[in-house]
Every structure is written in structure tokens, then in C-alpha cells.
N, C-alpha and C positions, 0 to 999 in steps of 0.2 A: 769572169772572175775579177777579184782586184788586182790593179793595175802596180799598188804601189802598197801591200799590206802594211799596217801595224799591228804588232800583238807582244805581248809578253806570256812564255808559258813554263811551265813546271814541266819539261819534256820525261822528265826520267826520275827513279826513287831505286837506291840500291839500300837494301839490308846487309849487316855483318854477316849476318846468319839465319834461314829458312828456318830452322829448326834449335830451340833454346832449350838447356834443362832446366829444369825450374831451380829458380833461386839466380839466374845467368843474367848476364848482361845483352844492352844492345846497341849497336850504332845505325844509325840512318842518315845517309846523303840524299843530295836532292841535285839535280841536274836544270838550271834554269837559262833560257835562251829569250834573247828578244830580237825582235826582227823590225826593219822600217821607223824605228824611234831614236831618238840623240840619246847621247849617253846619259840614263839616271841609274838613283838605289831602288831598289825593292824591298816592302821587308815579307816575308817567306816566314810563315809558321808551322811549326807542325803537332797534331793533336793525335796523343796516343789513351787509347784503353787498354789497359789490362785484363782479361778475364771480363767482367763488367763492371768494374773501376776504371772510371775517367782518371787518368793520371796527368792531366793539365794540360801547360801549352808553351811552347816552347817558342821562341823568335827569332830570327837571324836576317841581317840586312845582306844584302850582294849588290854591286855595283854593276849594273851590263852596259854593255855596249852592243850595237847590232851586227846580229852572225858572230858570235862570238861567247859561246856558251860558257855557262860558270856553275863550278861544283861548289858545293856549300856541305858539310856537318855540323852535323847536331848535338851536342852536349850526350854522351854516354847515359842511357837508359838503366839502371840496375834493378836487380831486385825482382825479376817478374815471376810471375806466379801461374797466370793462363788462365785455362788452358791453351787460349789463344790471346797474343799481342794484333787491334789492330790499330793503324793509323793511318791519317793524312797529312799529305804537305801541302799548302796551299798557297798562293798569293794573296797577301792581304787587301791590295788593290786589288779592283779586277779593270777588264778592259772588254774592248767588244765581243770578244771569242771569247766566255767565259768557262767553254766545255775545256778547255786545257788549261786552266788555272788550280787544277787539284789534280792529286796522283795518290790514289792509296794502294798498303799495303797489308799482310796478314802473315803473322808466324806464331808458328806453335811452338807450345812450351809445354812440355813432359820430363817424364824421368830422366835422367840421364844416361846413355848409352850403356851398357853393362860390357866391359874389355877385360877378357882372362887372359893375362898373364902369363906364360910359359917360359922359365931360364931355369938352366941348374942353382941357380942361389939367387937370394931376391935382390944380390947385390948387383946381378947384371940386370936384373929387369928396373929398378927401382930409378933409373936414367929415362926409362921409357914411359915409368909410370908418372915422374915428376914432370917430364913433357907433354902427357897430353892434357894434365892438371898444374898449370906455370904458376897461377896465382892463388887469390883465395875461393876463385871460383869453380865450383865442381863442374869440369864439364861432361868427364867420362867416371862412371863408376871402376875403378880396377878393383881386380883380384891377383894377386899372387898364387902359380901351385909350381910344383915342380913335373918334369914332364911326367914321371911316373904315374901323376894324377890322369895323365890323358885316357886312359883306360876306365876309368871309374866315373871320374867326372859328367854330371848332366850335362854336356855342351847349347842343349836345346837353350839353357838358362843364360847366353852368352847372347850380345849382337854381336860381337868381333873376337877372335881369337886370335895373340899374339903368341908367335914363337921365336926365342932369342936366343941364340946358339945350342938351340934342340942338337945335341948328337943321336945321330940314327933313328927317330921314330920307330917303332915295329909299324910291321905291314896292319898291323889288328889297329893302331891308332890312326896310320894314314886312312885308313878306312871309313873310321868313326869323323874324319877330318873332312873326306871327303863326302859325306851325305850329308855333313854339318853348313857346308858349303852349297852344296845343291837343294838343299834346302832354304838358301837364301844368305847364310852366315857372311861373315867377311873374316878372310883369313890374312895374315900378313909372316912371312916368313922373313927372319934378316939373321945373318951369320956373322 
């Protein structure tokens, strides 16, 4: 082996988020190390497609030092469409070991989660609902019913059911909540 390597690499690539609704946002970091060289900058690009729209290229310079890694982002992605985001981050230079000079990634983008709602009035739910929706970006679809609906309601239609000072469920709804769940659902109860 070598004695005394040199290299520079793109160790590492984190996503905001695996999974996007369409129309969402995205951030991407990049993790860059260099090892056995004196201090310089790099500059670090990174090239995303949308669905099969090339959506350009992006640049950002980092300064290393050796053994001493450095996290870099990248300008907020909006807008995407899909069905899948994929990209690279790459070193513009390369150097001898050019297999770690690039790190790609892949995330999807679909509908947006479907979150029913359950409070006696939409005034207690509507705290929950503006939190999991902060901005102008839709990330969860909500629905509003009142628990009475729990009875009736297609749950199957739901990926998450929220209940927010539910008093007393009947046994017939814990029921319907329960296969809703074993069937894969995500329930969240808060009092």
C-alpha cells in the first residue's frame, strides 16, 4: 500500500428527505475529506435530474485541510415533479483515486401522504394541521372529520390517522383502528 496517501473525496451525500411530494422541496449536503495534501479549495458540483429533466448544476467551493472533513449545502432544490429526483455531487477536479470523487443519490417524489384528522372541532385539530403543512409547501394532504366519522369513514383511504383529544373511541372504532394499523397505517394518538 501507500506509504503516505493523497486524495481528495466526496465521502458522504445526505438528502432532506428520501421521499418528496410532488410540487416539494429539496436540500442536499455533501461531506468532503481530503487526506495527505496542504491546505486548498475544491470546488464540488452537483447535477440533479428531475423525472428526465436535467435541472442544471450547481457549484460550491470548500476549503480542506487534511483529516478534517467539511460539510457543504447546496442552494434549496424547489419544485420537483419526479417521479424520481436523481443526482450527483462530484469534485470538479479529480485526483488519482477518481472512484470517490462522485456520490449519487435517488429520491422519490409522489403524492403526498394522505393525514386524517380526528378532534372534536377543527379548532383543535387545525394546530396539527398547520404543522405538518408550515409553509407554502404541501407536504401532507390533511383531512378534518370529527370522531363520529370514525365509524363510517374508509380508513383504508388514509396513510396516517391522527387523533387529538378523541374522548372515549367506542370499542367498534378501536377496532376498525386496529386493522387500520395492522394493515400497515400509522396511527398517532395525543391528549
Amino acid at each position: 500500500g501507500e506509504l503516505q496517501p493523497q486524495n481528495v473525496a466526496v465521502t458522504g451525500v445526505s438528502v432532506s428527505r428520501q421521499r418528496i411530494s410532488k410540487g416539494g422541496s429539496l436540500l442536499v449536503g455533501a461531506t468532503i475529506e481530503s487526506i495527505g495534501l496542504p491546505p486548498e479549495e475544491r470546488i464540488v458540483e452537483l447535477r440533479i435530474a428531475d423525472g428526465a429533466r436535467p435541472m442544471g448544476l450547481s457549484k460550491r467551493p470548500v476549503s480542506l485541510e487534511s483529516k478534517a472533513p467539511q460539510y457543504i449545502e447546496f442552494d434549496l432544490i424547489p419544485s420537483l415533479t419526479g417521479p424520481v429526483v436523481q443526482g450527483e455531487v462530484r469534485l470538479v477536479s479529480s485526483d488519482p483515486l477518481v472512484a470517490d470523487d462522485a456520490r449519487f443519490f435517488t429520491v422519490d417524489v409522489g403524492p403526498a401522504p394522505k393525514v386524517l384528522v380526528v378532534a372534536p372541532t377543527k379548532a383543535q385539530a387545525q394546530f396539527w394541521m398547520d404543522t405538518l403543512n408550515p409553509g407554502e409547501e404541501t407536504r401532507f394532504d390533511t383531512q378534518f372529520h370529527v370522531p363520529g366519522r370514525l365509524t363510517d369513514l374508509p380508513l383504508d383511504d388514509y396513510d396516517v390517522i391522527c387523533l387529538i383529544n378523541v374522548p372515549a373511541p367506542s370499542d367498534d372504532q378501536w377496532r376498525r383502528l386496529g386493522r387500520f394499523v395492522d394493515g400497515g397505517g400509522g396511527l398517532a394518538v395525543f391528549l
